[in-house]
C-alpha positions in Angstrom: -24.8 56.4 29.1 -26.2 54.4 25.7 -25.8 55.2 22.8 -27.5 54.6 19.6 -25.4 52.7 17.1 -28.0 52.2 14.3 -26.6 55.1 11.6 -23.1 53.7 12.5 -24.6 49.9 11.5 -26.6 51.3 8.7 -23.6 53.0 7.1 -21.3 50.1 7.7 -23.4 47.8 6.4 -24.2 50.2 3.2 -20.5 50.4 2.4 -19.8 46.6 2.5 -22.7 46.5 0.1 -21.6 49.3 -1.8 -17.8 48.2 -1.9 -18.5 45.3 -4.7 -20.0 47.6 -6.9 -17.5 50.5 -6.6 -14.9 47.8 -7.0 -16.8 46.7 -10.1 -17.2 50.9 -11.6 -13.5 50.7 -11.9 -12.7 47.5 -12.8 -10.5 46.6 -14.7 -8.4 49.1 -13.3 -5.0 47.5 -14.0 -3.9 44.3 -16.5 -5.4 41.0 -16.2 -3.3 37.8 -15.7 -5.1 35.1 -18.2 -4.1 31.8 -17.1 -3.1 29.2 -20.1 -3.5 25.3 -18.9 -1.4 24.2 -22.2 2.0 24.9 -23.6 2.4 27.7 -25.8 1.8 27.3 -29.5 -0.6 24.1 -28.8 -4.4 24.3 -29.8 -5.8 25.3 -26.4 -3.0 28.1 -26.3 -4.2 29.8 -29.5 -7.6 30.0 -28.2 -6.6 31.1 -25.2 -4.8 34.3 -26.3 -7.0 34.9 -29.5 -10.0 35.9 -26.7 -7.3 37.4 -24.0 -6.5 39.7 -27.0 -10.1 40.4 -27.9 -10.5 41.2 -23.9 -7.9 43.3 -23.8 -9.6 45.2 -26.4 -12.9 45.5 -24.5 -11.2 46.1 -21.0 -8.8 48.8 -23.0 -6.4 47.1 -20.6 -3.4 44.4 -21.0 -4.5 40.7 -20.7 -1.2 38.9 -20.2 -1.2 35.2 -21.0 0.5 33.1 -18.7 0.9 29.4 -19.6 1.1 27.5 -16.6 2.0 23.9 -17.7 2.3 21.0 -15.9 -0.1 18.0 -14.3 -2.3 17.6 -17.4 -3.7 21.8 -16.5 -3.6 21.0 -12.8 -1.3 24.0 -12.3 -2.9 26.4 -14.0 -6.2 25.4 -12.3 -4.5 25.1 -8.6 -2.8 28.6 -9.2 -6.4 30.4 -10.3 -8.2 28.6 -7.0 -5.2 30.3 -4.7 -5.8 33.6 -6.6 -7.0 36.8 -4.8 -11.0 37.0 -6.0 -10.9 40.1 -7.7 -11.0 39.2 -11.3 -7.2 40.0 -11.8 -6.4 36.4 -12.9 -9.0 34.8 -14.6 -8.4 30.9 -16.9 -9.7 30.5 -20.2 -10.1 26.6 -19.9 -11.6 23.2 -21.4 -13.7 23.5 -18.1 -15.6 20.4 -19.2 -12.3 18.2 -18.3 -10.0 20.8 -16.1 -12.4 21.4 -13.6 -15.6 19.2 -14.0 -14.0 16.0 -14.3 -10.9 16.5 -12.5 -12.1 15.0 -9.2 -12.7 11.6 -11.1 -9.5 11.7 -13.1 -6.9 12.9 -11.1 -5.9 11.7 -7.2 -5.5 14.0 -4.2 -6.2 17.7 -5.9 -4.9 20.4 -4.1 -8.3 22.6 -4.9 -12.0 21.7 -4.7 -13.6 22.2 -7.7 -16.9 22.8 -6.7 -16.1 25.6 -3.8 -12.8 26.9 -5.1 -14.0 28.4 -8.8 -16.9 31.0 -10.0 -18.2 30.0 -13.6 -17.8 33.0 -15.9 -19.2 32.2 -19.3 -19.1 29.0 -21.3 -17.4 29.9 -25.1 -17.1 27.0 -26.7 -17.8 23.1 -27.8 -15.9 20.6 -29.5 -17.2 17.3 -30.6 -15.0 13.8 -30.9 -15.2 11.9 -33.9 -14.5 8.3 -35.3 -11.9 7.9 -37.6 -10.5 5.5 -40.0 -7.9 5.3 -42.8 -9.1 7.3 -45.5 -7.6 4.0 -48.1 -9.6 1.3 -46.0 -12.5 -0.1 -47.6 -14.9 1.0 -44.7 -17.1 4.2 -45.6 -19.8 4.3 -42.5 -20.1 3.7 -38.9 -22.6 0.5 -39.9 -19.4 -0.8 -41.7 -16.9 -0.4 -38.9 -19.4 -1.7 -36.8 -19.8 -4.5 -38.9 -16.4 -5.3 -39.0 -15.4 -4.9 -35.5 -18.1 -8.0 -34.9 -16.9 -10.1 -37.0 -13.6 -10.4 -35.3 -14.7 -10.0 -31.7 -11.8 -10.2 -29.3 -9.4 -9.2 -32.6 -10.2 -5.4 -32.7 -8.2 -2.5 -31.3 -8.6 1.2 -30.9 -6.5 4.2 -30.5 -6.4 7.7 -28.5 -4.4 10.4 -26.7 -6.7 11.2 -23.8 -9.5 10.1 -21.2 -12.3 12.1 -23.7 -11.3 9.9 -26.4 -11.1 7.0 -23.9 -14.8 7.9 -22.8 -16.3 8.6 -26.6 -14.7 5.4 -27.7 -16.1 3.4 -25.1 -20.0 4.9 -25.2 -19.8 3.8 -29.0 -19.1 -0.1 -28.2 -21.7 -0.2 -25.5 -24.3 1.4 -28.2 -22.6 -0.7 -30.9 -22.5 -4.3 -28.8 -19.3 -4.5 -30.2 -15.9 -5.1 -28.9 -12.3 -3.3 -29.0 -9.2 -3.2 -27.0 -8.3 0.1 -26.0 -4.7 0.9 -26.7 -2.9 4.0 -24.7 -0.6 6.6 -27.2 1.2 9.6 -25.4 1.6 11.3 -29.1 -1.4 12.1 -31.6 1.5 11.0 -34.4 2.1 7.5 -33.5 -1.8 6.7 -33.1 -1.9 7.7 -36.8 1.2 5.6 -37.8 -0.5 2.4 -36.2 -3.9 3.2 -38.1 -2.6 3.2 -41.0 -0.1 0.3 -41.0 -3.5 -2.0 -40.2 -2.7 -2.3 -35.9 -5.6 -0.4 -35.2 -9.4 -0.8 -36.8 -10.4 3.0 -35.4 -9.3 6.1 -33.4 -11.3 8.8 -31.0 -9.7 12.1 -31.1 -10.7 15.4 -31.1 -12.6 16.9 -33.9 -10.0 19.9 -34.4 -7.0 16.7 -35.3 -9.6 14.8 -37.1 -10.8 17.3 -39.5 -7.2 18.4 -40.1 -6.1 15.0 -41.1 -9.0 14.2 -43.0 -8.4 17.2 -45.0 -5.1 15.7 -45.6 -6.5 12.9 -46.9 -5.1 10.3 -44.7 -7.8 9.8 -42.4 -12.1 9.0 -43.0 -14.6 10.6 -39.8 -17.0 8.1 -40.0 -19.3 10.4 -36.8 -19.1 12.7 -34.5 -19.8 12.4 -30.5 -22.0 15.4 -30.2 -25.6 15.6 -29.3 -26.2 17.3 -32.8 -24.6 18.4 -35.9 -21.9 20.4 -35.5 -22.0 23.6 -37.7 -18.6 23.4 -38.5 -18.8 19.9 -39.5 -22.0 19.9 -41.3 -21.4 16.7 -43.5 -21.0 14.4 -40.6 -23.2 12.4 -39.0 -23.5 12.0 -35.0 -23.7 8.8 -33.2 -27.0 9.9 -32.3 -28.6 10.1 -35.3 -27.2 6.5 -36.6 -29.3 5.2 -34.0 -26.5 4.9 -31.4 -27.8 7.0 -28.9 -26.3 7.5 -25.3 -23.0 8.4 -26.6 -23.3 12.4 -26.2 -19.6 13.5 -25.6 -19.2 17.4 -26.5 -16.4 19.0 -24.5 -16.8 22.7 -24.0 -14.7 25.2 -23.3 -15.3 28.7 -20.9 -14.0 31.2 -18.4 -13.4 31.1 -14.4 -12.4 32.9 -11.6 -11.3 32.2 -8.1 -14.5 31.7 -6.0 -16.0 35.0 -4.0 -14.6 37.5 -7.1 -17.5 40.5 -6.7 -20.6 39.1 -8.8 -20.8 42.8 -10.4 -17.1 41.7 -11.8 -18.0 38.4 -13.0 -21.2 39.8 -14.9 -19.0 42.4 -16.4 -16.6 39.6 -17.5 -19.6 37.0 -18.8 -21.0 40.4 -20.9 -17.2 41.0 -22.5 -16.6 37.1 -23.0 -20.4 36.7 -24.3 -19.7 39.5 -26.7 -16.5 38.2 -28.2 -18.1 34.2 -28.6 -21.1 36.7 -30.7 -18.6 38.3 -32.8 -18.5 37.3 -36.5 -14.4 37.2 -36.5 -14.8 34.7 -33.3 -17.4 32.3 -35.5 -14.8 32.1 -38.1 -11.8 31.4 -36.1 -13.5 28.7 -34.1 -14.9 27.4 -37.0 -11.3 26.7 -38.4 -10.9 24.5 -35.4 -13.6 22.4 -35.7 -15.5 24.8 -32.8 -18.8 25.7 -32.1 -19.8 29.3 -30.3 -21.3 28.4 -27.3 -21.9 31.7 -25.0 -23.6 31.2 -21.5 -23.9 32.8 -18.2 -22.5 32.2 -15.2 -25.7 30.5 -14.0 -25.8 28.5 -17.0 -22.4 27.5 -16.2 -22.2 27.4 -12.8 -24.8 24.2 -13.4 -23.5 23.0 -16.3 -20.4 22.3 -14.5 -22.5 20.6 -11.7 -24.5 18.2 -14.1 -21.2 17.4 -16.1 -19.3 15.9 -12.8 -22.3 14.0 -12.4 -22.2 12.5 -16.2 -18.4 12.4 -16.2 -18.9 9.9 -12.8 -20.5 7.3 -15.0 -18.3 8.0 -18.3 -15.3 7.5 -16.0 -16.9 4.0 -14.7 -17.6 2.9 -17.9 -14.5 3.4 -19.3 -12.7 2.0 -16.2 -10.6 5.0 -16.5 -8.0 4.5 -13.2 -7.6 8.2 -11.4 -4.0 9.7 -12.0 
């Protein structure tokens, strides 16, 4: 005897469509792990709870940061990619390096970072800047530059990470000028060696820079950014000194393990989107050398693509050797 099985396949079919959604009604529905690549109390940690707080708020539930340390954020990032995809634990991250670029800086990852995340919303963009010692006679990048020719095989420059590494070493190929590249674990020491006359220039992040500079120990010269940043208005980019090519912005934003219910990621993107817009948010990025820089998950989703491409080349340029 047959039997018609179409309203049973219809109605099956209508609640695994359905499901998503009705997970997404509800959600959240309980707290939210927030996952924390950096130690507690460090930059990345205090922009990593200041928006898990102003999530929480939006959610009206708990977002618990939890700083997974280790690997240079490989941790964090490996935990979030063996996550259950339901938007419970979600990482607040400098995407632009943790995920995008990981496969050309690090050796044998333990996640694939082009199947294992979903792109959220992008938040944020920091530029890299030049810097010099505030008591040395140079005042521009057309000085430096001018210096660092005429003692070619003589010059040396200092930095803390591959970005630096990477900005550093776009502004000599757009210069045609040379500089050895000298490693520092510590932010501190870099500074010491500046300003005792060891080093002629260092690439750090624009949130150090602009501290220091305030201190009045240390001169930005530029920034790496494809345009002024607002919240350093007075400084020039490479760009626009007529060193072009040397666009290095790293940006900041939100992921979750991949195959989390699109209804819960777009609920996410509009709660993240809406902090980045809020006038507090502007402020306290602001005070860190930060720009606001919202986006969808599209947006990111390719933005993450194109910058594994770029970070290829930035990583062969700089001869950067895999970790």
């Amino acid at each position: 005897m047959k039997t018609d099985r179409t309203p049973a396949l219809l109605a099956a079919a209508f609640f695994a469509l359905a499901a998503p959604f009705a997970a997404a009604q509800e959600y959240p529905a309980r707290e939210i792990r927030s996952l924390c690549n950096y130690a507690p109390g460090s930059g990345a940690d205090l922009i990593v709870r200041f928006y898990s707080d102003r999530l929480s708020k939006l959610a009206g539930r708990p977002v618990i940061v939890e700083n997974r340390v280790g690997a240079n954020g490989m941790i964090a990032s490996d935990t979030l990619a063996k996550s259950r995809p339901d938007g419970y634990t979600i990482m607040i991250t400098p995407a632009s390096s943790t995920i995008a670029a990981a496969p050309y800086l690090f050796k044998n990852l333990p996640f694939d970072t082009a199947k294992d995340f979903a792109a959220v919303a992008t938040i944020a963009s920091l530029s890299f800047v030049i810097l010099v010692d505030a008591a040395a006679p140079i005042k521009s990048i057309a000085e430096l530059v001018a210096r660092l020719k005429a003692k070619p095989g003589a010059s040396f420059y200092g930095a803390t990470s591959n970005t630096g590494v990477i900005a550093a070493e776009l502004f000599k190929t757009a210069a045609g000028v040379k500089a050895t590249y000298v490693p520092y674990k510590q932010n501190a020491q870099a500074l010491t060696d500046l300003l005792s006359g060891q080093l002629d220039f260092i690439s750090f992040d624009a949130t150090w820079g602009v501290g220091q500079a305030k201190g009045g120990k240390l001169r930005i010269l530029a920034a790496t950014s494809a345009k002024r940043s607002a919240a350093l208005p007075d400084v020039p980019t490479l760009a626009e000194l007529g060193y072009g090519g040397t666009d290095v912005s790293p940006w900041w934003g939100v992921v979750v393990a991949a195959g989390t219910p699109k209804p819960i990621v777009d609920k996410l993107a509009g709660w993240f989107n809406q902090i980045t817009a809020a006038e507090d948010t502007k402020q306290f990025l602001a005070t860190s050398a930060f720009d606001p820089y919202p986006g969808t998950p599209e947006q990111m989703q390719a933005l993450m693509k194109s910058d594994a491409e770029r970070w290829k080349r930035y990583v062969e340029l700089a001869k950067i050797e895999p970790q």
